[in-house]
C-alpha positions as CSV (number, residue, x, y, z in Angstrom):
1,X,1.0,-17.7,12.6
2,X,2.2,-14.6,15.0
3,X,0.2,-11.3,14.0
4,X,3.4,-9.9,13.8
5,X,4.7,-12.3,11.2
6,X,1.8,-11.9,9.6
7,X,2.1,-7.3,9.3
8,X,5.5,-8.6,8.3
9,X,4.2,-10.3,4.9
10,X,2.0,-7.5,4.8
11,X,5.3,-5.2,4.7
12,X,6.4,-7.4,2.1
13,X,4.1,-6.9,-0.4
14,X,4.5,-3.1,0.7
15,X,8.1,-3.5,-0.4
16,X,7.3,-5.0,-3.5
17,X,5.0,-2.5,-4.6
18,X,7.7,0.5,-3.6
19,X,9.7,-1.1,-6.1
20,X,7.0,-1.6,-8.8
21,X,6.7,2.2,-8.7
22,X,9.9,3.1,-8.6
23,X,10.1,2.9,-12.3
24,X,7.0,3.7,-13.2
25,X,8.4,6.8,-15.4
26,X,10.2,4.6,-17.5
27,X,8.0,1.6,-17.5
28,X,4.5,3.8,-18.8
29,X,6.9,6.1,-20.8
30,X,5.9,8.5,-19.1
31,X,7.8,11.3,-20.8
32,X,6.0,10.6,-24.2
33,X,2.4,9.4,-22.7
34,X,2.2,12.8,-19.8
35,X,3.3,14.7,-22.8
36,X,0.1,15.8,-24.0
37,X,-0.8,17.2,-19.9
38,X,-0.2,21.0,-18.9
39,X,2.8,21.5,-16.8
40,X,0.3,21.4,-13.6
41,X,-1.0,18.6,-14.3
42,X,2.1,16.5,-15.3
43,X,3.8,17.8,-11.8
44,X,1.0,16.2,-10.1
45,X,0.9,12.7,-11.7
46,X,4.7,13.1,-10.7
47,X,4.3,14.1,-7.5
48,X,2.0,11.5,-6.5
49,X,3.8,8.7,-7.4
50,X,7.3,10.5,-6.1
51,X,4.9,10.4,-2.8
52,X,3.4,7.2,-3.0
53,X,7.3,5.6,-3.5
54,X,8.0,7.5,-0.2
55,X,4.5,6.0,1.4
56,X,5.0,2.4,0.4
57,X,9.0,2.7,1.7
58,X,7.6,3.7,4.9
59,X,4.8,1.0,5.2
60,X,7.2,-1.6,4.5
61,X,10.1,-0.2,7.2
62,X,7.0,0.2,10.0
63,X,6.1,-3.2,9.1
64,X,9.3,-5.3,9.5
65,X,11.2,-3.1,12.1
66,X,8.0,-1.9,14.3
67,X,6.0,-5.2,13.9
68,X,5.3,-5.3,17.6
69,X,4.4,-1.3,18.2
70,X,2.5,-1.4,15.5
71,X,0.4,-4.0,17.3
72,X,0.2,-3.4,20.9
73,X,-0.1,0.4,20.8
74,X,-2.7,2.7,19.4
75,X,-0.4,5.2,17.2
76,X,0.4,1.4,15.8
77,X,-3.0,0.3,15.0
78,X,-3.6,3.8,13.6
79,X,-0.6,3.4,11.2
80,X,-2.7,-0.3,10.5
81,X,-5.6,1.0,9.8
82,X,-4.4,3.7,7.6
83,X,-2.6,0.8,5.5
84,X,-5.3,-1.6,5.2
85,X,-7.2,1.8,3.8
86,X,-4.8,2.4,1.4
87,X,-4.9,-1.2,0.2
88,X,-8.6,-0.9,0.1
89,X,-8.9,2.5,-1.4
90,X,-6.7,0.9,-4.1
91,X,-8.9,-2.1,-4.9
92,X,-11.9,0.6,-5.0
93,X,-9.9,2.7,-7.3
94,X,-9.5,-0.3,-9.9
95,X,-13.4,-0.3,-10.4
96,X,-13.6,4.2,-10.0
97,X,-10.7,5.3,-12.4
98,X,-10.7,2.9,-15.1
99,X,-12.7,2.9,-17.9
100,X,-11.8,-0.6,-19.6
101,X,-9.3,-2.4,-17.6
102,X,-7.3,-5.4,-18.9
103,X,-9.5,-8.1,-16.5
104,X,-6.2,-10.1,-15.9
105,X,-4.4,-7.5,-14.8
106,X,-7.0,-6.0,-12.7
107,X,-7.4,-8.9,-11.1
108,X,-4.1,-9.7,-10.3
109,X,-3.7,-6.1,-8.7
110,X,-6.7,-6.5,-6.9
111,X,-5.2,-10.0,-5.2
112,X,-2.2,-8.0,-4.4
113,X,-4.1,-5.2,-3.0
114,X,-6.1,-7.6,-1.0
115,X,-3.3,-9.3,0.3
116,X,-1.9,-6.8,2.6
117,X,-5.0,-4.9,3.3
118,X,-6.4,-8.6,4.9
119,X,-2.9,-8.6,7.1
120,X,-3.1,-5.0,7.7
121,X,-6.6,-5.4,9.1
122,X,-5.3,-7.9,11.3
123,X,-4.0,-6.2,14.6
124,X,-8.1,-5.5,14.9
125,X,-9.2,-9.6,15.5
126,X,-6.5,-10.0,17.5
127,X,-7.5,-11.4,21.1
128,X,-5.2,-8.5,23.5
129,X,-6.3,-5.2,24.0
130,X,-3.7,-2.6,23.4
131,X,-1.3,-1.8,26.0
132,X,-1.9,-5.7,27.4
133,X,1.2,-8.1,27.5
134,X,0.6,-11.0,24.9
């Protein structure tokens, strides 16, 4: 399969994951389980994920419209390689940040998380140097 199909299926699962956030407010009840946080603190659980939504829109529109920059140029490979981080950096933050975590669950987020950070990783085994016609 093309590399670039491939950073497309990784943009899918990027896709899916912007809209698994999306209503995260609502889906952890949020308003009654951030209750018991200071206003500072509340803001930033908030912002983060308001931020991460944004994040995962934009790995998912980079990865299905700008399948080809993102592998034959450097800015490209950068954006990769800050995605496959983020993928990875998520799998490391299942075992950092929680305490007792439901082993089904965390296993199927780690699969997911793997998933895209594999085809994310991908532009760096490909054969061409960057720049160089394919």
């Amino acid at each position: 399969m093309k590399s670039e199909s491939l950073l497309k299926i990784a943009g899918g699962f990027s896709f899916f994951f912007f809209l698994f956030h999306v209503p995260f407010y609502w889906m952890f009840n949020w308003d009654e389980s951030l209750a018991s946080l200071n206003v500072n603190d509340w803001a930033i659980v908030m912002c983060f994920n308001v931020i991460c939504i944004g994040l995962l829109f934009f790995m998912s529109y980079v990865s299905f419209f700008c399948a080809k920059d993102v592998m034959d140029t450097h800015l490209g490979r950068s954006f990769s390689a800050f995605a496959a981080g983020f993928y990875y950096f998520r799998i490391a933050a299942e075992f950092i940040f929680f305490d007792e975590p439901d082993m089904v669950v965390s296993s199927i987020v780690i699969v997911l998380c793997l998933i895209p950070a594999l085809l994310y990783s991908m532009p760096f085994f490909q054969q061409n140097r960057v720049g160089e016609k394919r």
